[in-house]
PASELUM-793612 format. One record per residue (C-alpha): residue in one letter; x, y, z; residue number from 0. Coordinates in Angstrom, 1 decimal, decimal comma. Each point is the difference from the previous one (the first is absolute). Last residue first. Layout:
<sites>
resn;px;py;pz;resi
A;X;Y;Z;NUM
...
</sites>
This chain:
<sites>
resn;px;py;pz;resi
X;32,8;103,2;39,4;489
X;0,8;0,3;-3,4;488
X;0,1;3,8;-1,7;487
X;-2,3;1,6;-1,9;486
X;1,0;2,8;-2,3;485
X;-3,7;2,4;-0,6;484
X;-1,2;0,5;-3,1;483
X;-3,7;-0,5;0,3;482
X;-0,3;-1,4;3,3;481
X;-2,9;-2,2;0,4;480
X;-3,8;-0,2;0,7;479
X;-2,6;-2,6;-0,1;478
X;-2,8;0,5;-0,4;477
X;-2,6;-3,2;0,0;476
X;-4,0;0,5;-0,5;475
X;-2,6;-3,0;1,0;474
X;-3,2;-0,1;-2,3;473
X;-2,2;2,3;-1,6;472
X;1,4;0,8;-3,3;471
X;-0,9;3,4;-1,9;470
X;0,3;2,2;3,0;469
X;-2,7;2,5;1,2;468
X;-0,1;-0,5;3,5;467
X;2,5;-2,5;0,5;466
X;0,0;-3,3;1,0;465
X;1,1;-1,3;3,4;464
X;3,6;-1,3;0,8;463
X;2,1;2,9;-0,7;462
X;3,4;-2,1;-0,1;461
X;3,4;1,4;1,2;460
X;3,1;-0,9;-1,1;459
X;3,2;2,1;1,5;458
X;3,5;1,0;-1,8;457
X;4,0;0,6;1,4;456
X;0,8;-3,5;-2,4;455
X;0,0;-2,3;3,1;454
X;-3,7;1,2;0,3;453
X;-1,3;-0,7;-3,0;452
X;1,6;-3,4;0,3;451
X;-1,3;-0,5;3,5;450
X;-3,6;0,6;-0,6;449
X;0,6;-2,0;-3,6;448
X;0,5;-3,1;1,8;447
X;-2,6;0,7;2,9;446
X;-2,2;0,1;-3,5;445
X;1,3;-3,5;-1,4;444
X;0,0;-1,8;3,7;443
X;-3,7;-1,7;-0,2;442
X;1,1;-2,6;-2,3;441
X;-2,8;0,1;-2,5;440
X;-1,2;-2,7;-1,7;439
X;-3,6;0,8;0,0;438
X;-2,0;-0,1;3,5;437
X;1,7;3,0;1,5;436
X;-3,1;1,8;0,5;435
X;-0,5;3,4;-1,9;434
X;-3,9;-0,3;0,0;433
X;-0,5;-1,0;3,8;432
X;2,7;-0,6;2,8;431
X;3,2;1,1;-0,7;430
X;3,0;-2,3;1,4;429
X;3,2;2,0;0,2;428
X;3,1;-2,5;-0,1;427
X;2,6;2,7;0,6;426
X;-1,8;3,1;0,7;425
X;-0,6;3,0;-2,9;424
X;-4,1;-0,3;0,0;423
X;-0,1;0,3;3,8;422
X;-0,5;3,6;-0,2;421
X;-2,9;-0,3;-2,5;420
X;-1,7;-2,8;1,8;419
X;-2,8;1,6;1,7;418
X;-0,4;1,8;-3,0;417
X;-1,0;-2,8;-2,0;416
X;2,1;0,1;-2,9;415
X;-1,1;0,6;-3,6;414
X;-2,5;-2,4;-1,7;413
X;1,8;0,2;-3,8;412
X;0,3;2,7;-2,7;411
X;3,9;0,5;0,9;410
X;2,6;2,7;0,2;409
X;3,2;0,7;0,0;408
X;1,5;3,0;0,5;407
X;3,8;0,8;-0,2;406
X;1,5;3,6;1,4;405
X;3,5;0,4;-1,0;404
X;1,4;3,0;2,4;403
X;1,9;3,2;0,0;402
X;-0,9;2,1;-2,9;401
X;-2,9;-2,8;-1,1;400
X;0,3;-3,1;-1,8;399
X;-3,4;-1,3;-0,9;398
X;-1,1;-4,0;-0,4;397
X;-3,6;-0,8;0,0;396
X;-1,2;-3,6;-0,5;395
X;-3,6;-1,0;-0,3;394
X;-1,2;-3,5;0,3;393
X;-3,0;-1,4;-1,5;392
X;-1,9;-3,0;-0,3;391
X;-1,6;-1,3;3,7;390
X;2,9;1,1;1,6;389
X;0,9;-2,3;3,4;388
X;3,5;-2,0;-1,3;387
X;0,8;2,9;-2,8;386
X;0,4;2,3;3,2;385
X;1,9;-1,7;2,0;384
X;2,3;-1,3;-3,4;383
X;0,6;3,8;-0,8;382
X;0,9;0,4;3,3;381
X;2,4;-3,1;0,1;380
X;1,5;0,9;-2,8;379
X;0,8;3,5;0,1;378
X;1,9;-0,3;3,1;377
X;1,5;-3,5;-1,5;376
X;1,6;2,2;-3,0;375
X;0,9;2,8;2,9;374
X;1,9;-2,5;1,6;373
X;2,0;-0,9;-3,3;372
X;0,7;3,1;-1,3;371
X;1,2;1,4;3,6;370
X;0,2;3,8;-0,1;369
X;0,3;2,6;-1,8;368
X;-2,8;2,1;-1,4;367
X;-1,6;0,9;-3,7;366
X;-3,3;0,4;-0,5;365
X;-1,5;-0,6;-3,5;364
X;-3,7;0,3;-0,5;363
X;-3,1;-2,2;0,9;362
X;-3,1;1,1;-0,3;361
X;-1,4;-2,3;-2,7;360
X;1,3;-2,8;1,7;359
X;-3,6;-1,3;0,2;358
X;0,3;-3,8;1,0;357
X;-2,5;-2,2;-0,9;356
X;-0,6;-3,6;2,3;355
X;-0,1;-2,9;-2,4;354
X;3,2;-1,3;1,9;353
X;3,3;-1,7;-0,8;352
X;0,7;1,6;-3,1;351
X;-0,3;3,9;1,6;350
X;1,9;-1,3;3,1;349
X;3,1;0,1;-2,1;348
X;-0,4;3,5;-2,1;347
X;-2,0;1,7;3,2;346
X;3,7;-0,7;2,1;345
X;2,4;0,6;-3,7;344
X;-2,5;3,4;0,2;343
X;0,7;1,1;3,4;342
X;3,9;-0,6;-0,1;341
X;-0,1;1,8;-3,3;340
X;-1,8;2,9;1,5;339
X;2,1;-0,2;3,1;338
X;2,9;0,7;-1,3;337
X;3,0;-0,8;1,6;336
X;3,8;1,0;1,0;335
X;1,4;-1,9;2,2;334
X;0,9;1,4;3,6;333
X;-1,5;-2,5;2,4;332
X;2,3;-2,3;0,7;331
X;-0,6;-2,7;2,4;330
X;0,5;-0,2;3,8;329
X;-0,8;-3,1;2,1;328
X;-2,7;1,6;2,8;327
X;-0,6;-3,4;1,4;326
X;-3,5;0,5;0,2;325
X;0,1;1,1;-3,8;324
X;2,0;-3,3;-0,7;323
X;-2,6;-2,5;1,6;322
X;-2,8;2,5;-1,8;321
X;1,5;-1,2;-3,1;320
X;0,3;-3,6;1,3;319
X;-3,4;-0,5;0,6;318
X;-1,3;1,6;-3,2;317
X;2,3;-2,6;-1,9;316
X;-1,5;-2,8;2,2;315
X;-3,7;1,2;-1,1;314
X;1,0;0,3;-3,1;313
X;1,2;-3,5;-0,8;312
X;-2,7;-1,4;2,2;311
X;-3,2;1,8;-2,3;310
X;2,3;-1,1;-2,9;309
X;0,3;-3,8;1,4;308
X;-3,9;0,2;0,4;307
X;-0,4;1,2;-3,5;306
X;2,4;-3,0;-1,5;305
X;-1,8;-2,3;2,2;304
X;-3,5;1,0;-1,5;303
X;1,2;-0,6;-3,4;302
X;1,5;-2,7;0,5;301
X;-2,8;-2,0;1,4;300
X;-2,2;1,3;-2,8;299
X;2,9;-1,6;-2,4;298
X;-0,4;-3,4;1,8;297
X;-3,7;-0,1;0,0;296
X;-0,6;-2,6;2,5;295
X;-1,9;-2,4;-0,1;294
X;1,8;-3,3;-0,3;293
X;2,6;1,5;2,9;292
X;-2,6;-0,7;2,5;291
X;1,9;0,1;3,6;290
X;3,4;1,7;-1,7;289
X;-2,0;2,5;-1,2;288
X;-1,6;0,8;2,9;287
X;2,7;0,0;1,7;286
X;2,3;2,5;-2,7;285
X;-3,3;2,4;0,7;284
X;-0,4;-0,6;3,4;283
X;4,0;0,7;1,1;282
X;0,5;3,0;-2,9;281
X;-2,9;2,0;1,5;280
X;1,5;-1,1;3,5;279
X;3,1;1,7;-1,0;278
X;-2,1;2,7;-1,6;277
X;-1,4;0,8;3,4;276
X;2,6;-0,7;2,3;275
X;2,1;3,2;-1,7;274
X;-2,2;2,5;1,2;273
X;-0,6;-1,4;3,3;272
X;3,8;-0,2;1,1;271
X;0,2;3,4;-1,4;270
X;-2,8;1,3;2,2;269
X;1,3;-1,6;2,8;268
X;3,5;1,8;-1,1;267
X;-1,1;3,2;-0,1;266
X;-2,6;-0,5;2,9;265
X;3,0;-0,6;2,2;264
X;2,3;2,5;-2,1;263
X;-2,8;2,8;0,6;262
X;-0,2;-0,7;4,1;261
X;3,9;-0,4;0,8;260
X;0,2;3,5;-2,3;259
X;-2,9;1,6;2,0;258
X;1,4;-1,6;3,7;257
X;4,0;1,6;-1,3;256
X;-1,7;3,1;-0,8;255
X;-1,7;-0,1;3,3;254
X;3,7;-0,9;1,9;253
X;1,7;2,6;-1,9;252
X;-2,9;2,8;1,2;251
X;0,3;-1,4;3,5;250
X;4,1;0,2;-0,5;249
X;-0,2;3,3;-0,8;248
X;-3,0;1,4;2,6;247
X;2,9;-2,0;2,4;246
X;2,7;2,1;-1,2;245
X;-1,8;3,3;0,2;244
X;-0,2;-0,9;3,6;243
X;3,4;-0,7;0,5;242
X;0,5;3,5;-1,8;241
X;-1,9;1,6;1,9;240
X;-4,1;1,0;0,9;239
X;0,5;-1,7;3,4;238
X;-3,0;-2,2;0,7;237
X;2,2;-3,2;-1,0;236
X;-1,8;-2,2;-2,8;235
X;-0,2;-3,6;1,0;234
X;0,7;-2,4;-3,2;233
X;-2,1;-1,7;-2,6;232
X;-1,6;-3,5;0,2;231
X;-1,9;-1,3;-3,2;230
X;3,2;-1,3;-2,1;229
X;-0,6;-3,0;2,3;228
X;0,8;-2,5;-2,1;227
X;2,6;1,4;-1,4;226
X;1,8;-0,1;3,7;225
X;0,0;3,3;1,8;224
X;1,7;-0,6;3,1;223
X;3,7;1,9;-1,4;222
X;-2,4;3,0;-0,9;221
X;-0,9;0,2;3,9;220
X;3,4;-0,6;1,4;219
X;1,4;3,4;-2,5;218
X;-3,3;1,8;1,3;217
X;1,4;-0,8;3,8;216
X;3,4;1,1;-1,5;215
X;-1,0;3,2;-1,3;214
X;-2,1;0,8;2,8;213
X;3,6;-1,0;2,5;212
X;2,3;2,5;-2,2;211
X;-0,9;2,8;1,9;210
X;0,4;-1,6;3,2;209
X;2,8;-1,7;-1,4;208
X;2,0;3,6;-0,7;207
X;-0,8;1,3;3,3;206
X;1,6;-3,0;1,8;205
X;3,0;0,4;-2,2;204
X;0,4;3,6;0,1;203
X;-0,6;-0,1;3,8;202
X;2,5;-2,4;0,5;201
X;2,9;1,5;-2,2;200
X;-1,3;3,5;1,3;199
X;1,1;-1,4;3,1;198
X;3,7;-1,9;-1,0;197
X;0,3;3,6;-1,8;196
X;-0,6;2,0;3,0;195
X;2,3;-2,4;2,1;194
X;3,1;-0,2;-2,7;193
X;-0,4;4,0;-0,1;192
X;0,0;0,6;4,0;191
X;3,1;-1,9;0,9;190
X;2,1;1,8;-2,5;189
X;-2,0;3,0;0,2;188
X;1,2;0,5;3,8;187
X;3,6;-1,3;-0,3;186
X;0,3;2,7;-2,7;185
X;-1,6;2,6;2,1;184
X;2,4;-1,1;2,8;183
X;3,0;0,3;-2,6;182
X;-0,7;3,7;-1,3;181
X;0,1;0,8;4,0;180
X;3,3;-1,9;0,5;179
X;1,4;1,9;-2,8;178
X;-0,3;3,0;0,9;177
X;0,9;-0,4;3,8;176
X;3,2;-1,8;-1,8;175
X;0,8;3,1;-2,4;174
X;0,8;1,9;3,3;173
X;-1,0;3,7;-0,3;172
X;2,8;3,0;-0,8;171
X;1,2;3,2;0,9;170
X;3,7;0,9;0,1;169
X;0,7;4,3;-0,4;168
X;3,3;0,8;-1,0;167
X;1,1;3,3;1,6;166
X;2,3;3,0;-1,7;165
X;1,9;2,3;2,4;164
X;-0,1;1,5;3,9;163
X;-2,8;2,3;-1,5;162
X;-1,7;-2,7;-1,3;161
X;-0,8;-0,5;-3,9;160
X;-2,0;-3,8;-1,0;159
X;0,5;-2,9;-2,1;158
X;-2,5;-2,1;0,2;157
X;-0,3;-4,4;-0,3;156
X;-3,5;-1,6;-0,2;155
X;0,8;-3,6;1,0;154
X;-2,0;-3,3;-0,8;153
X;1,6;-2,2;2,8;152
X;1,7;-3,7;0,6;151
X;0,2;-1,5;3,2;150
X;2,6;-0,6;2,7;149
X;-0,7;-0,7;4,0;148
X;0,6;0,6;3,0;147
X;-1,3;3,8;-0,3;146
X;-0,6;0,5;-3,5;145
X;3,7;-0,3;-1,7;144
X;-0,4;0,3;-3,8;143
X;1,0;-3,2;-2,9;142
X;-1,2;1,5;-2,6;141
X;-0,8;3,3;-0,9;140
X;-2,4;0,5;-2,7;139
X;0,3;3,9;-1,5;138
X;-2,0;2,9;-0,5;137
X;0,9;3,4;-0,8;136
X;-1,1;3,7;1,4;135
X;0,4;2,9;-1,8;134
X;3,2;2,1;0,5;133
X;2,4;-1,7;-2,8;132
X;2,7;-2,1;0,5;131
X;-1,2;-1,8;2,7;130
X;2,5;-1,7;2,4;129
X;0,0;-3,6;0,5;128
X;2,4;-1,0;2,8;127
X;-2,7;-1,8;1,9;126
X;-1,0;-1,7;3,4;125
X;2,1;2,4;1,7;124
X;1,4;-1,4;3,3;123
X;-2,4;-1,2;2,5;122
X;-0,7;1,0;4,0;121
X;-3,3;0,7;-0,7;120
X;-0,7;-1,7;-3,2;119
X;-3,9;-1,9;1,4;118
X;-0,8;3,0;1,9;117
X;-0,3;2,4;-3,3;116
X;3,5;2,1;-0,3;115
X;1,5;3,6;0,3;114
X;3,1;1,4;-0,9;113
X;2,3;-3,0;-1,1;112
X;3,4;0,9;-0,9;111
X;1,0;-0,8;-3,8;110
X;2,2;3,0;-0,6;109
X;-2,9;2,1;-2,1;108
X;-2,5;-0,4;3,0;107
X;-2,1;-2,7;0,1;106
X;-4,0;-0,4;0,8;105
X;-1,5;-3,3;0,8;104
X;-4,0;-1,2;-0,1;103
X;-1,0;-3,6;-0,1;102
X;-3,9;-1,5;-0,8;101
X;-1,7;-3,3;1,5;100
X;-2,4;2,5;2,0;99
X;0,3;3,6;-0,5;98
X;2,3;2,7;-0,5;97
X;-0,7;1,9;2,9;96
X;2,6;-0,9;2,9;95
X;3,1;1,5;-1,5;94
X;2,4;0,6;2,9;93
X;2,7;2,2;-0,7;92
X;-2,3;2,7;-0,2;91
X;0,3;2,4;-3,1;90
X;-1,2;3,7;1,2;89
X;3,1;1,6;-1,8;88
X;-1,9;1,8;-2,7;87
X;1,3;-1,7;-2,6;86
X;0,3;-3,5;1,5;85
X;-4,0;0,6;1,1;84
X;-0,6;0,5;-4,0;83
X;2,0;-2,9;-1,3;82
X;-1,7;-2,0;2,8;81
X;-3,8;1,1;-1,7;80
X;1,3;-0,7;-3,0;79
X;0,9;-3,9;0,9;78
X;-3,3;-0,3;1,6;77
X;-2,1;0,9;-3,1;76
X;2,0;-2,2;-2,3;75
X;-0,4;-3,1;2,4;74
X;-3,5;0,9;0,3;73
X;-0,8;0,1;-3,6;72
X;2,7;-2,9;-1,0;71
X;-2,5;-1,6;2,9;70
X;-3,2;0,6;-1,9;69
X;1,7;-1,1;-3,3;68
X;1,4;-3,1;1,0;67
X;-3,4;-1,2;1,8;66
X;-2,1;0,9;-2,7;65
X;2,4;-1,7;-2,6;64
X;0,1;-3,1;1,8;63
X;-3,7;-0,3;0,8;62
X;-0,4;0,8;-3,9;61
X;2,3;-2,8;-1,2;60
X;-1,5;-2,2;2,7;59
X;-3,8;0,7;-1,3;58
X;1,0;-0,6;-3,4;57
X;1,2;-3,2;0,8;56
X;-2,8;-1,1;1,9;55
X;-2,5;1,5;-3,2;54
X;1,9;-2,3;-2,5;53
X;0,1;-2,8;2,6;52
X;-4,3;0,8;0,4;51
X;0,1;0,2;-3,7;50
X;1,3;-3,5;-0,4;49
X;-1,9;-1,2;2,4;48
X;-3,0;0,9;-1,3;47
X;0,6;-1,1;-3,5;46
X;0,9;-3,9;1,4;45
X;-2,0;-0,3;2,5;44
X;-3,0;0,9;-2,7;43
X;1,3;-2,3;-2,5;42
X;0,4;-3,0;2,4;41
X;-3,7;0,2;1,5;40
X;-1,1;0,5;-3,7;39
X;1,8;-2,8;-1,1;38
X;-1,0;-2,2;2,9;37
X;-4,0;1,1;-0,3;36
X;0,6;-0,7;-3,8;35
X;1,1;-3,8;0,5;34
X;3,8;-0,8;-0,7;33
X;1,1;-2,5;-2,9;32
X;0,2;3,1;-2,0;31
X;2,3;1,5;1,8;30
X;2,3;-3,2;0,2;29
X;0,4;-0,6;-3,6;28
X;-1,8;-0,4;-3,2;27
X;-2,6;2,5;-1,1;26
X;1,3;0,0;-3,7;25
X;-3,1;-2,3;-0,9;24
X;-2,4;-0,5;2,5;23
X;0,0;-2,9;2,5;22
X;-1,4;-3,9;-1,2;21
X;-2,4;-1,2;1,8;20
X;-2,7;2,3;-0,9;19
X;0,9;-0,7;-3,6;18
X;0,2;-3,1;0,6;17
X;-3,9;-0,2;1,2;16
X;-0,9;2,4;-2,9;15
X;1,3;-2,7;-2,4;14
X;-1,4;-3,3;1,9;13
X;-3,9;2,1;-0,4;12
X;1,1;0,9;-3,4;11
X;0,3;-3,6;-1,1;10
X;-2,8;-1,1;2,4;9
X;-2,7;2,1;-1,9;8
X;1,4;-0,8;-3,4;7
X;-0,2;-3,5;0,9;6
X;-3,8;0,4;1,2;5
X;-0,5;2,2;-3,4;4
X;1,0;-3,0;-2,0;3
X;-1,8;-2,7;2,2;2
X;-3,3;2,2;-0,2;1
X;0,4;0,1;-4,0;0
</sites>
């Protein structure tokens, strides 16, 4: 038995150790190949800047606008204001107020040039466009004489009545000024972005592994916990987080872990024990026999064999039932049953096998689904308990109520000393005194039906000392069970 669950031990210790080799399924590629602080460092670039481009271009659209708008303002403004000084005659040929970067020309209707800004003194028209209609229009000239040079303008054009004739009023702001300012700012954010992101790169990052640095520390600490030193648990952080939720976890994982270490340790010690004993029965016995074989009773010998190999037999089927509970394998648990007939094929059997009485005289039908089978051995080993330490007489009561089977059974031995009571349901409980396990019993049959009852949505229970009043004064069993309830495998 110790080499079978030492081979079961290393089988899944191999299989987790792949698994933790081997990555995830359908997280192939080069993202998941990257640690969480790179990811996160890598996200957050990414989403930042991407809105910081989104936000750049926005602010260049609205710098543009502003600064088209304000100087469509002025230039409108101004070009009046000219219209009005042609009509009352108090036009200078000079125009010195019409800003920086900006032009200002008037024309008569025969193309002679009445006034002009420094930079056309000395210039032919720098349009033909007339307006058609009396509000002012706006047009891109290319190509305009400023001073030495030639540039393209945003011109407000305005037709206007003089008293030597109809004016066309030329004001306008060079596109390049404009454009030259929406290209600094560009300059500006493209330098700035790449060097706020390259910082909040580095910051994210460092920020990221300090927070990520408790989780690694208690990542280093599980690693050093070997199995045989399931004792060790990790450092709690003083901040109430989620690191430190994270160790109270793994503290609580690691004291499961110590329990379950602990229980298949004596589980298997005791095991070990358990089936020494009739091996070494059948070792003195066959010895002896073989040492004097003149006087020995050969059908004796078999006799006592045969009930050693049945003690074995059910030991090792007890062990591998609770081998299959701990290893949660599912089973169906939706048949239909009746427990009054499982209870009375149970009574039925044991019945020829002891001189105990059974008093089934409160048993009645109680129908429930579940698993036949399981349920058969539930019944068994309780009524076998209880056979095992009554002096005559066992009482069985069986009642289906609206929502649960309640079955008690009952015996008219010792009871249970009730220092023991909640250690009656252990693996391999020993009981000192009255209900000792000094009679063939395997130790397992009421952790058995513990974990029956309780695969089937039930509880047993046992009221260890008599009752005021009762009619048999030994150890009481209930145990309780859906009545109608679908069950379904773990």
């Amino acid at each position: 038995m110790r080499v079978a669950v030492e081979m079961a031990a290393d089988k899944a210790r191999s299989e987790v150790e792949v698994g933790v080799d081997e990555p995830p399924p359908g997280l192939g590629g080069w993202w998941s190949r990257m640690s969480v602080r790179t990811r996160i460092t890598v996200l957050a670039s990414v989403i930042v800047g991407l809105t910081l481009i989104a936000a750049a271009a926005g602010l260049l659209l609205t710098l543009q606008h502003s600064l088209v708008s304000n100087r469509d303002d002025l230039s409108r403004a101004r070009a009046v204001d000219l219209a009005n000084q042609a009509a009352d005659g108090s036009l200078p040929k000079l125009l010195t107020e019409v800003g920086e970067d900006s032009l200002a020309q008037v024309v008569d209707s025969e193309g002679r040039v009445l006034a002009a800004s420094s930079g056309l003194v000395g210039q032919g028209p720098i349009s033909s466009f007339v307006p058609e209609d009396s509000g002012p229009e706006v047009r891109t000239l290319r190509g305009v004489p400023d001073d030495s040079e030639t540039e393209d303008f945003r011109v407000w054009v305005l037709r206007a009545s003089t008293t030597d004739g109809e004016v066309t009023v030329f004001v306008g702001t060079s596109l390049e000024s404009l454009s030259e300012a929406v290209s600094t700012l560009r300059r500006s954010l493209l330098v700035g972005i790449p060097i706020l992101l390259l910082v909040l790169a580095v910051a994210t990052r460092v920020m990221v592994g300090r927070a990520l640095r408790p989780v690694e520390d208690i990542r280093a600490e599980v690693a050093a916990i070997s199995g045989s030193a399931l004792d060790r648990r990790v450092s709690v952080p003083p901040s109430a987080d989620e690191v430190a939720r994270l160790a109270v976890t793994m503290n609580d994982m690691l004291d499961r872990l110590e329990a379950a270490s602990s229980r298949q340790k004596e589980f298997i010690g005791d095991a070990s024990h358990e089936l020494q004993s009739p091996l070494t029965a059948f070792r003195a016995q066959l010895e002896v026999a073989l040492a004097h074989p003149q006087g020995v009773d050969w059908t004796t010998l078999a006799g006592d064999l045969l009930v050693d190999s049945d003690r074995m037999e059910r030991l090792v089927h007890d062990l591998l039932f609770l081998a299959k509970e701990d290893a949660g394998q599912p089973i169906r648990l939706d048949e239909p049953v009746d427990l009054e007939m499982v209870v009375l094929e149970e009574v039925s059997r044991l019945a020829a096998r002891t001189p105990v009485v059974f008093d089934t005289s409160l048993v009645s039908p109680a129908p429930t689904q579940g698993n036949r089978q399981e349920l058969s051995r539930l019944m068994r080993n309780v009524l076998e308990n209880a056979a095992r330490h009554a002096r005559s007489r066992v009482k069985i009561e069986l009642e289906a109520r609206s929502a649960e089977i309640m079955i008690a059974v009952t015996d008219d031995g010792h009871g249970i000393p009730p220092d023991h009571e909640a250690r009656i349901f252990e693996r391999f409980a020993r009981i000192e005194g009255a209900r000792a396990r000094s009679d063939g019993g395997t130790g397992l049959g009421l952790a058995i039906a513990r974990a029956i009852a309780a695969r089937h949505g039930g509880a047993i229970s046992v009221d260890a000392s008599p009752r005021a009043g009762a009619d048999l004064a030994g150890a009481r069993f209930v145990i309780r069970l859906p009545a109608t309830e679908v069950m379904s495998g773990r």
